[in-house]
TORTOR-858797 format. One record per residue (C-alpha): residue in one letter; x, y, z. Coordinates in steps of 0.001 Angstrom, whole numbers, always signed. Example, Ala and Ser with C-alpha at 12.3 -4.5 7.8 and 13.67 -1.06 7.14 Angstrom:
<nodes>
nutor, c1, c2, c3
A, +12300, -4500, +7800
S, +13670, -1060, +7140
</nodes>
This chain:
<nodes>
nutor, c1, c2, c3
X, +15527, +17609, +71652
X, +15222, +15571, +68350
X, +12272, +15481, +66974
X, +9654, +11866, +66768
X, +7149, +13278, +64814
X, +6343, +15225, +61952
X, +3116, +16276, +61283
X, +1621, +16375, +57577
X, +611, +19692, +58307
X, +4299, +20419, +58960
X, +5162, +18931, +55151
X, +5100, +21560, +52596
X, +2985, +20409, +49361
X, +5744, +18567, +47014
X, +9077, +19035, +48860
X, +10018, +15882, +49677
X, +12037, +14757, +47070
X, +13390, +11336, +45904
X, +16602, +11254, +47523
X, +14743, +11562, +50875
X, +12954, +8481, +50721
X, +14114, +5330, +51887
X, +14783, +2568, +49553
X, +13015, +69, +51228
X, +9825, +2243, +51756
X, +6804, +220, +50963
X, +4939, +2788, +48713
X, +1567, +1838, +47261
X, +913, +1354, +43550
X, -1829, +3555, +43731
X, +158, +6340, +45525
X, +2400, +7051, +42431
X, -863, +8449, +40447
X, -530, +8401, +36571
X, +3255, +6848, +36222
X, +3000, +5843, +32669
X, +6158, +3372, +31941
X, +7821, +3998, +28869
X, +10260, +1727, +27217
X, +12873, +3462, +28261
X, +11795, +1984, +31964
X, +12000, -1582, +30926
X, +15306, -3198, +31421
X, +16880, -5055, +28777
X, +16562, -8398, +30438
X, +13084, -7907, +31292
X, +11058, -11388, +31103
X, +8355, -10394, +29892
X, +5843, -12740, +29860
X, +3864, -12700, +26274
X, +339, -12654, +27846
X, +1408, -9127, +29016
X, +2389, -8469, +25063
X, -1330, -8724, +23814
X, -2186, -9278, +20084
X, +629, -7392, +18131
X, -1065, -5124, +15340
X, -49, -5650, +11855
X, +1370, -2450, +11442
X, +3951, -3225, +13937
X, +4974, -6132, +12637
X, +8421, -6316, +10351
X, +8339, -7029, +6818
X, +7595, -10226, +5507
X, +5990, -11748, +8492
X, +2954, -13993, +7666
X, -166, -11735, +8454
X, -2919, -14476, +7421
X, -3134, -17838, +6391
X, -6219, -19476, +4525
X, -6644, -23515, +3766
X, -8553, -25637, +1650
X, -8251, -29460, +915
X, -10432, -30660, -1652
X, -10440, -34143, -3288
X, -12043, -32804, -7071
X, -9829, -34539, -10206
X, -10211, -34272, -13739
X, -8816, -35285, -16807
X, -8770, -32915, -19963
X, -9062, -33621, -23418
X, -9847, -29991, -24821
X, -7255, -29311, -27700
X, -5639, -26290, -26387
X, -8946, -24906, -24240
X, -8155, -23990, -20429
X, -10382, -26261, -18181
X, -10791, -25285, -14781
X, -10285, -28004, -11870
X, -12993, -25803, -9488
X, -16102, -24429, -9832
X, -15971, -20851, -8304
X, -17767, -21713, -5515
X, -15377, -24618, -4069
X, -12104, -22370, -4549
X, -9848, -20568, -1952
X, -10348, -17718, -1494
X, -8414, -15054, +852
X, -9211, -11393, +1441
X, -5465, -9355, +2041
X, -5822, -6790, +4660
X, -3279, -4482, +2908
X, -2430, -3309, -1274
X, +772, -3561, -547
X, +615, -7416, +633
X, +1628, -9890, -1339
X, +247, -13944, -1487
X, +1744, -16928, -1769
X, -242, -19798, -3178
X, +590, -23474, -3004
X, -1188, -26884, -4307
X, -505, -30329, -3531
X, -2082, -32447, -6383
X, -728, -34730, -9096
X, +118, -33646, -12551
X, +221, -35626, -15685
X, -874, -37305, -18862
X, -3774, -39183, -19166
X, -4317, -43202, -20985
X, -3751, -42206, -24854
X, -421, -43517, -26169
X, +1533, -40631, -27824
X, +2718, -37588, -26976
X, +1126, -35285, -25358
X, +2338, -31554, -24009
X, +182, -30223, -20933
X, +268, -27022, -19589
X, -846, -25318, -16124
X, -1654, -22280, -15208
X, -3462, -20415, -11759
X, -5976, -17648, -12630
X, -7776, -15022, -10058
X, -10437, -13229, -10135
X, -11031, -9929, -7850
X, -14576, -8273, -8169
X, -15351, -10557, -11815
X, -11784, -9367, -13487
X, -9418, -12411, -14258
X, -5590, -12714, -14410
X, -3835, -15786, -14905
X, +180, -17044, -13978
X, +1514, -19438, -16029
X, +2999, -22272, -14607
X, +4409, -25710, -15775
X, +4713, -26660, -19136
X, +5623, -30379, -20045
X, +5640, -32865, -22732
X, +5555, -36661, -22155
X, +5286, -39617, -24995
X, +3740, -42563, -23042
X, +4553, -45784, -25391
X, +1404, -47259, -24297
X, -1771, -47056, -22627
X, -1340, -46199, -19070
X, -1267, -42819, -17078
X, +1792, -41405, -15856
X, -391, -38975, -13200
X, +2679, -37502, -11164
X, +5083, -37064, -14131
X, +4614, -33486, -13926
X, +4504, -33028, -10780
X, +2258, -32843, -6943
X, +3430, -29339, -5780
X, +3119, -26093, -7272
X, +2214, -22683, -6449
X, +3195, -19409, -7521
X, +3607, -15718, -5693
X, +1474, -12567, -6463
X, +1045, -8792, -6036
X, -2491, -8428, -6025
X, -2575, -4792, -4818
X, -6074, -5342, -3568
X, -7678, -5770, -74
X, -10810, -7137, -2152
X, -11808, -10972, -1514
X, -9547, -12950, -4524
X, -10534, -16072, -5265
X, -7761, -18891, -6951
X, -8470, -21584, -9377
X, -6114, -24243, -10945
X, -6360, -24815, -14658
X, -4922, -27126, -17607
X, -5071, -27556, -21232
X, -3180, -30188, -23753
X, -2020, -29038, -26582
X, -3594, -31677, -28538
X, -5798, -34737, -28511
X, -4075, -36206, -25962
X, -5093, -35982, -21847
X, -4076, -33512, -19047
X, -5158, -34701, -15485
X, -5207, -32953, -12084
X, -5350, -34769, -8987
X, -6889, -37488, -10995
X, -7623, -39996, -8327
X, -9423, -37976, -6019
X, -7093, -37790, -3434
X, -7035, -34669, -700
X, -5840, -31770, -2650
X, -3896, -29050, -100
X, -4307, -25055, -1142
X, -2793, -22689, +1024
X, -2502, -18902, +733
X, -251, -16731, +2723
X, -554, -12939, +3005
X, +3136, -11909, +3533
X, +3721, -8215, +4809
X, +4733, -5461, +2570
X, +7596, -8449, +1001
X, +9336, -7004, -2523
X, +9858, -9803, -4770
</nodes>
């Protein structure tokens, strides 16, 4: 006679096997114990849903992905009449600042302000430049350089320019802090953002990206 029951008693500890259980059997989540899934388990076409991703560390992200972005619009303008003396458009306290969360990160910074020569008729060169300073030590990256002979009085405040930026290798994951400055190489003007407007900085911490 066939048998209709098996008792559990009747099982020996671990012998049934997978081939002996039917493919349609509804077995519990919590009867499989500690499965971990690998990525081997997930199939290719997987939709994965990002919720289930989570926040994706930095260190598994590839190279040159953006890691951190920091903004500032300020509406500060000056015009400079310094022979040759670099005249900052900030104070300190007003500038960007960003903190990189690696040495080996590097930053892109970008400003949107006009760039010219002020209401003197004459020639006049005017130079830019963007200085940092990490923990009270300064560098500075040139930038622009250009010379412009207004025929009479009247400012020519975009001439040079509204965008300009530059990209560095701070090797730091100290707080750096970015200024804007200009000089004229004579007794003419230099102006930044000289009406006032709203003046966009942006830094960009880029992964790990050679340049």
């Amino acid at each position: 006679m066939a048998l209709s029951k098996i008792t559990a008693a009747s099982i020996t500890d671990n012998s049934i096997t997978n081939t002996q259980i039917n493919s349609s059997a509804a077995i519990a989540k919590t009867k499989l114990a500690a499965l971990d899934i690998v990525n081997a388990d997930v199939n290719a076409s997987a939709g994965i849903v990002a919720t289930k991703l989570g926040t994706i560390a930095t260190a598994n992200m590839p190279v040159g992905s953006i890691i951190q972005v920091v903004t500032l619009n300020k509406t500060t303008g000056h015009d400079v009449q310094t022979h040759n003396t670099w005249t900052s458009l900030y104070a300190d306290s007003d500038c960007l600042k960003i903190t990189p969360s690696a040495t080996s990160s590097k930053i892109i910074i970008h400003y949107m302000l006009d760039r010219g020569n002020g209401s003197i008729t004459g020639e006049a060169q005017t130079d830019y430049r963007i200085i940092t300073t990490i923990g009270g030590s300064q560098s500075n990256y040139p930038l622009s350089s250009g010379v412009i002979n207004i025929s009479n009085s009247g400012y020519r405040y975009g001439s040079l320019g509204s965008f300009t930026g530059t990209v560095i290798s701070p090797s730091t994951t100290s707080e750096i802090t970015f200024n804007i400055q200009t000089r004229v190489g004579n007794s003419k003007k230099g102006t930044l953002n000289p009406y006032g407007h709203s003046c966009g900085i942006t830094a960009m911490e880029i992964k790990g990206w050679w340049i």
